[in-house]
NUVEX-151126 format. One record per residue: residue number from 1; x, y, z of N, C-alpha, C in turn. Coordinates in nm, 4 decimals, padded with zeros to 6 digits. Last residue first. Example, Ala and Ser with C-alpha at 12.3 -4.5 7.8 and 13.67 -1.06 7.14 Angstrom:
% residues 2
@nr: 2 nc1: 01.2850 nc2: -00.2250 nc3: 00.7080 cac1: 01.3670 cac2: -00.1060 cac3: 00.7140 cc1: 01.2900 cc2: 00.0030 cc3: 00.7870
@nr: 1 nc1: 01.3190 nc2: -00.5690 nc3: 00.7800 cac1: 01.2300 cac2: -00.4500 cac3: 00.7800 cc1: 01.3200 cc2: -00.3300 cc3: 00.7800
This chain:
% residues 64
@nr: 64 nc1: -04.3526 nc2: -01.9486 nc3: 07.3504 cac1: -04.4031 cac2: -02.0190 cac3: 07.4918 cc1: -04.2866 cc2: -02.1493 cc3: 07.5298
@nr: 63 nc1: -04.5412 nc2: -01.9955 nc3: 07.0442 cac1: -04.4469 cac2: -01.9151 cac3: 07.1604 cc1: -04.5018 cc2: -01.9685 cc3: 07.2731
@nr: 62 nc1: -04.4401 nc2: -02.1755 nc3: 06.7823 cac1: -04.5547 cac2: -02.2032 cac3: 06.8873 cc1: -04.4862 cc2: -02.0858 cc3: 06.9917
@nr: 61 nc1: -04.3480 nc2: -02.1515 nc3: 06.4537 cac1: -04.3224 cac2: -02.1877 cac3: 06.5306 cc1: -04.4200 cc2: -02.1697 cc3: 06.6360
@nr: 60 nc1: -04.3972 nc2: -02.1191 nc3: 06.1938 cac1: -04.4914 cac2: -02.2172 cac3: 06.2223 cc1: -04.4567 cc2: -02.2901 cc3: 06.3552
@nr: 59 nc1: -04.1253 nc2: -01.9650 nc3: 06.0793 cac1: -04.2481 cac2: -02.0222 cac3: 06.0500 cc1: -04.2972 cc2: -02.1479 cc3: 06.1222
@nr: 58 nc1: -03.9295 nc2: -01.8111 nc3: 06.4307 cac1: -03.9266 cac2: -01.9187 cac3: 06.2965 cc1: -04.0505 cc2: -01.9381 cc3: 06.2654
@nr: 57 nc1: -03.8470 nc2: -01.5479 nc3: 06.4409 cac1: -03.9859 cac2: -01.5807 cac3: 06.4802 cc1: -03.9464 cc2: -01.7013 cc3: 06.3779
@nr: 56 nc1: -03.5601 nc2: -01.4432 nc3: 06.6286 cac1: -03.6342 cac2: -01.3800 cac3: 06.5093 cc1: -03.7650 cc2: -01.5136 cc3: 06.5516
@nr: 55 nc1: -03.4709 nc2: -01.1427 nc3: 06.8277 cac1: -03.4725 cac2: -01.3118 cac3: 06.8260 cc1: -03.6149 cc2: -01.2771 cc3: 06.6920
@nr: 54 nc1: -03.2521 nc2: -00.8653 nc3: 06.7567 cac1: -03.3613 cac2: -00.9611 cac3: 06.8389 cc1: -03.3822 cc2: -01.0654 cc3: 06.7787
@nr: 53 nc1: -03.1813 nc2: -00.6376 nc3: 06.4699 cac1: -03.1221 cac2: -00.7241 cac3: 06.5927 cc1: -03.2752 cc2: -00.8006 cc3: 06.6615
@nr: 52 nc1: -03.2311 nc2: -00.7500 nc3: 06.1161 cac1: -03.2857 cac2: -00.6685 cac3: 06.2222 cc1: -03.2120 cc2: -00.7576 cc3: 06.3618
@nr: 51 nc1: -03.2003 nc2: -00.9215 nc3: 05.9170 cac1: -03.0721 cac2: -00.8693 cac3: 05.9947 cc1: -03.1120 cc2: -00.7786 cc3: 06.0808
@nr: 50 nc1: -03.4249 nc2: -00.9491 nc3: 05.7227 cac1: -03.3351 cac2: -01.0771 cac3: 05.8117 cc1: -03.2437 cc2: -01.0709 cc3: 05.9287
@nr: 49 nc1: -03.4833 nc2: -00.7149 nc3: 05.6131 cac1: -03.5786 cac2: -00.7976 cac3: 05.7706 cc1: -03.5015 cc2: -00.8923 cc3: 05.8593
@nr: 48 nc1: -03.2685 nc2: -00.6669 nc3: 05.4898 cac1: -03.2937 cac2: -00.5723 cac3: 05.5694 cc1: -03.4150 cc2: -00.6537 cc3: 05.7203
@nr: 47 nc1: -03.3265 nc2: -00.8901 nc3: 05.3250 cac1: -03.1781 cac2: -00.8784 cac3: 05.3887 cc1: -03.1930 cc2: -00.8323 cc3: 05.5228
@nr: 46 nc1: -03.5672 nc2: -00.8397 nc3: 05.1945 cac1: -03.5468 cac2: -00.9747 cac3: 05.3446 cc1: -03.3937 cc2: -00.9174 cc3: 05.3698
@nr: 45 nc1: -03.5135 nc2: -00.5966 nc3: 05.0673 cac1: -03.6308 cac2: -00.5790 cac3: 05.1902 cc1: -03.5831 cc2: -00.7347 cc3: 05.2916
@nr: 44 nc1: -03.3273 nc2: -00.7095 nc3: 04.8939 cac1: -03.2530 cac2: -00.6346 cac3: 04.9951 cc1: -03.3736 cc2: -00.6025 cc3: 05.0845
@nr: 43 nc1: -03.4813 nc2: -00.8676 nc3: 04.7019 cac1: -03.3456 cac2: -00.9057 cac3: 04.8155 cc1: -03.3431 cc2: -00.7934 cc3: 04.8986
@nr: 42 nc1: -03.7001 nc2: -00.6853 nc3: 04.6657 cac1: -03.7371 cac2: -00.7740 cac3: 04.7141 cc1: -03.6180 cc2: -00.8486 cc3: 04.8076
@nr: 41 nc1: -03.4799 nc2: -00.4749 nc3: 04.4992 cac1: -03.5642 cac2: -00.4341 cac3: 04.5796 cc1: -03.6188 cc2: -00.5400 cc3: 04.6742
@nr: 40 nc1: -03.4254 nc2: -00.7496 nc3: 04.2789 cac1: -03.3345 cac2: -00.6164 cac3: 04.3595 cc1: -03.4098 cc2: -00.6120 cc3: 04.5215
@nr: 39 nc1: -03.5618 nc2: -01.0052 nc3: 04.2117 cac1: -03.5654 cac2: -00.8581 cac3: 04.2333 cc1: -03.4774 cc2: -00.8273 cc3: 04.3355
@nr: 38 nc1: -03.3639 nc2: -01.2178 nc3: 04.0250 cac1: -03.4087 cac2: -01.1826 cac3: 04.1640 cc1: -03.4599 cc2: -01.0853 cc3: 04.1430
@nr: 37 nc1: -03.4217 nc2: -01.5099 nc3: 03.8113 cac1: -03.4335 cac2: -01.3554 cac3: 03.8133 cc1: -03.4677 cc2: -01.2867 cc3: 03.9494
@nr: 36 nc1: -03.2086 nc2: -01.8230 nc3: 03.7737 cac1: -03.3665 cac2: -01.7462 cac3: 03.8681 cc1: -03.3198 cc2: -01.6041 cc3: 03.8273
@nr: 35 nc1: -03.2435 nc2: -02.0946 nc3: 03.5898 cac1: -03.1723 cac2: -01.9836 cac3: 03.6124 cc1: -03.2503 cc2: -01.8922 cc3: 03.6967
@nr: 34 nc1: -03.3156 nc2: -02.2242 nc3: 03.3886 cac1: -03.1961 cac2: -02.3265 cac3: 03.5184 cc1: -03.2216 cc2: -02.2094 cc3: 03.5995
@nr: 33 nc1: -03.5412 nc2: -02.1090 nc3: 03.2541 cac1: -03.4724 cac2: -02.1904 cac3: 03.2545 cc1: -03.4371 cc2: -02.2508 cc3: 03.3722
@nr: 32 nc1: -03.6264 nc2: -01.8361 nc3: 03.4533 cac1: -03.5930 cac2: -01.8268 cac3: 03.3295 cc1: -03.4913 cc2: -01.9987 cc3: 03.3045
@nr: 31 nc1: -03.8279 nc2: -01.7416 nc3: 03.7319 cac1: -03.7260 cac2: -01.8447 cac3: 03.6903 cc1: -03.7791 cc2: -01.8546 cc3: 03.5092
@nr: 30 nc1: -03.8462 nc2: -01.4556 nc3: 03.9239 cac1: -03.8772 cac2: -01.5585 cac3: 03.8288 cc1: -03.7900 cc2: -01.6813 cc3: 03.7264
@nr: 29 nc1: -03.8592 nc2: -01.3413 nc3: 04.2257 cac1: -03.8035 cac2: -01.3991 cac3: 04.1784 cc1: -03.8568 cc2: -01.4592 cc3: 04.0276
@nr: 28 nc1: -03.8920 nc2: -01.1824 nc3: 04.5750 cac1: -03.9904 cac2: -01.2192 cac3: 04.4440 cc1: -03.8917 cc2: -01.2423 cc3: 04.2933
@nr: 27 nc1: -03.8826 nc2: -01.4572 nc3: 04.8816 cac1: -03.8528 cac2: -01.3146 cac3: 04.7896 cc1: -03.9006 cc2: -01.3322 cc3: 04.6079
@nr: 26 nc1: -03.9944 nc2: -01.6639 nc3: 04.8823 cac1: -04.0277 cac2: -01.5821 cac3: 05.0414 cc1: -03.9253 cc2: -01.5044 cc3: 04.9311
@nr: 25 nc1: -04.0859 nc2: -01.8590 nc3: 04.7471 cac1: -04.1498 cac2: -01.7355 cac3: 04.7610 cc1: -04.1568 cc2: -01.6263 cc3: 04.8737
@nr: 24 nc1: -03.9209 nc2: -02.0977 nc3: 04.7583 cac1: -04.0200 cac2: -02.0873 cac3: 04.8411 cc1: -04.0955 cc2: -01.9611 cc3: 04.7892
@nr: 23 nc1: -03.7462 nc2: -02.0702 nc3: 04.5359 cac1: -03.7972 cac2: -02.1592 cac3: 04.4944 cc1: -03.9557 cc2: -02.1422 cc3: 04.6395
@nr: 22 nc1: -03.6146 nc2: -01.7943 nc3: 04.6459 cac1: -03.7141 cac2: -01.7885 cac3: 04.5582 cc1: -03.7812 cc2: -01.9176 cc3: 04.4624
@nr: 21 nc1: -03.4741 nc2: -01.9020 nc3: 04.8744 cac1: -03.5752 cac2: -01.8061 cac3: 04.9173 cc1: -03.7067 cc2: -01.8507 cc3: 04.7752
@nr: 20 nc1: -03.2963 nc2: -02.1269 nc3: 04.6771 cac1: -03.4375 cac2: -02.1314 cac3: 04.7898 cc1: -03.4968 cc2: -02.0448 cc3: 04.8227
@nr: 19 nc1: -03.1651 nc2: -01.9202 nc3: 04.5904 cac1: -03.2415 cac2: -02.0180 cac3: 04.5123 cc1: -03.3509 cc2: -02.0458 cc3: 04.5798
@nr: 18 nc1: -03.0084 nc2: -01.8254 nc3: 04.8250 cac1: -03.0773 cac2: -01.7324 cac3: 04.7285 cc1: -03.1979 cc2: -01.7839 cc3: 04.6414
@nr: 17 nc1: -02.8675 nc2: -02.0150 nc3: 04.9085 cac1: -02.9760 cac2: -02.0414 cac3: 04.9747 cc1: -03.1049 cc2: -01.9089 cc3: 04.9158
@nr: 16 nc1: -02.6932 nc2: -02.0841 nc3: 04.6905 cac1: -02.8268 cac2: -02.1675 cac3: 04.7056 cc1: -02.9021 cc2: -02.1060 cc3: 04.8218
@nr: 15 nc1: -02.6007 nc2: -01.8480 nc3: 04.7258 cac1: -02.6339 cac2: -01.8564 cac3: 04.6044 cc1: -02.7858 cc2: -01.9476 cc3: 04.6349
@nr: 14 nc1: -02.5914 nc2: -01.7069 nc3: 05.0414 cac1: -02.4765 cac2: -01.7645 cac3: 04.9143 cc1: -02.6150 cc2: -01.8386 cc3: 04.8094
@nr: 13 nc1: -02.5768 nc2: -01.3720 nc3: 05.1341 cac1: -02.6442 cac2: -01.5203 cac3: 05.1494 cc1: -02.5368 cc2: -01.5468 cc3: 05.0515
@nr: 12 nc1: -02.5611 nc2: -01.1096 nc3: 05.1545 cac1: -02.5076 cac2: -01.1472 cac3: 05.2387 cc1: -02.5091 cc2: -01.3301 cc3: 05.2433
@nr: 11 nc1: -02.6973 nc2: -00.9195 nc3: 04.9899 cac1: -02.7331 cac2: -01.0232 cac3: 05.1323 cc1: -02.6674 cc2: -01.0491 cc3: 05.2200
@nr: 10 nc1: -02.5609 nc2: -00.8798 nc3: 04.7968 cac1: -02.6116 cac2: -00.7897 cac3: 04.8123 cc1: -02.6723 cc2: -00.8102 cc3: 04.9647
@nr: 9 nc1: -02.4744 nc2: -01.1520 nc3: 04.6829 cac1: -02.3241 cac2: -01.0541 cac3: 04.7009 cc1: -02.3925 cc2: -00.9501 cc3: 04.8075
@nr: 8 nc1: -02.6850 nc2: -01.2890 nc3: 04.6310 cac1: -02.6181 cac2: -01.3038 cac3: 04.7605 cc1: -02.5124 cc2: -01.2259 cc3: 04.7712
@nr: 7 nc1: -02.7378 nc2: -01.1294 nc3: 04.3748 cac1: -02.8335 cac2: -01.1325 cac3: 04.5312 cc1: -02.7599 cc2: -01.1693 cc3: 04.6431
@nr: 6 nc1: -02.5392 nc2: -01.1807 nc3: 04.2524 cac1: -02.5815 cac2: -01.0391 cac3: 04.3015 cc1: -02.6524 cc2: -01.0557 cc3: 04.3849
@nr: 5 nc1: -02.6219 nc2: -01.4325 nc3: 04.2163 cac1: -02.4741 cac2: -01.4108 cac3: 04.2548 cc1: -02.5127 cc2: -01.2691 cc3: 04.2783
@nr: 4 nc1: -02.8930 nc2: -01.4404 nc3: 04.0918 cac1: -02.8709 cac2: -01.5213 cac3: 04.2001 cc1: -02.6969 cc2: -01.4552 cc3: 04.2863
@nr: 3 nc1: -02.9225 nc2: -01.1273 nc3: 03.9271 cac1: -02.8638 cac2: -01.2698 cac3: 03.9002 cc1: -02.8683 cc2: -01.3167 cc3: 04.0527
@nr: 2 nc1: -03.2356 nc2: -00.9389 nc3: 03.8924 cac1: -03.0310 cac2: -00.9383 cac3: 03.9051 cc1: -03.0300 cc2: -01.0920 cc3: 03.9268
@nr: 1 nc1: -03.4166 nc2: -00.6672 nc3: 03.7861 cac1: -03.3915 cac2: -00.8065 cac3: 03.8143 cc1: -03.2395 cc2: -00.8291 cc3: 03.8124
């Protein structure tokens, strides 16, 4: 587990939007207080998805 500031150092993201992944559950995270616990492994799988080249798929978007 690593700090919100390691996650985005490791991402490429900045802090809040680190917060948000793991206030949504779109990376795996537990919150201690104020404070979130990132997984390692879990940041860097979305980094790695996030930054793939091509057009990405927004949630709950419609193709076409």
């Amino acid at each position: 587990m690593i700090t919100t500031e390691e996650a985005a150092r490791i991402t490429g993201l900045t802090t809040n939007q680190i917060s948000w992944l793991a206030r949504k559950g779109k990376i795996e995270a537990q919150k201690f207080g104020r404070d979130w616990a990132i997984s390692r492994a879990s940041a860097i799988a979305y980094a790695r998805e996030w930054h793939k080249p091509g057009p990405k798929r927004e949630e709950g978007s419609q193709g076409g």
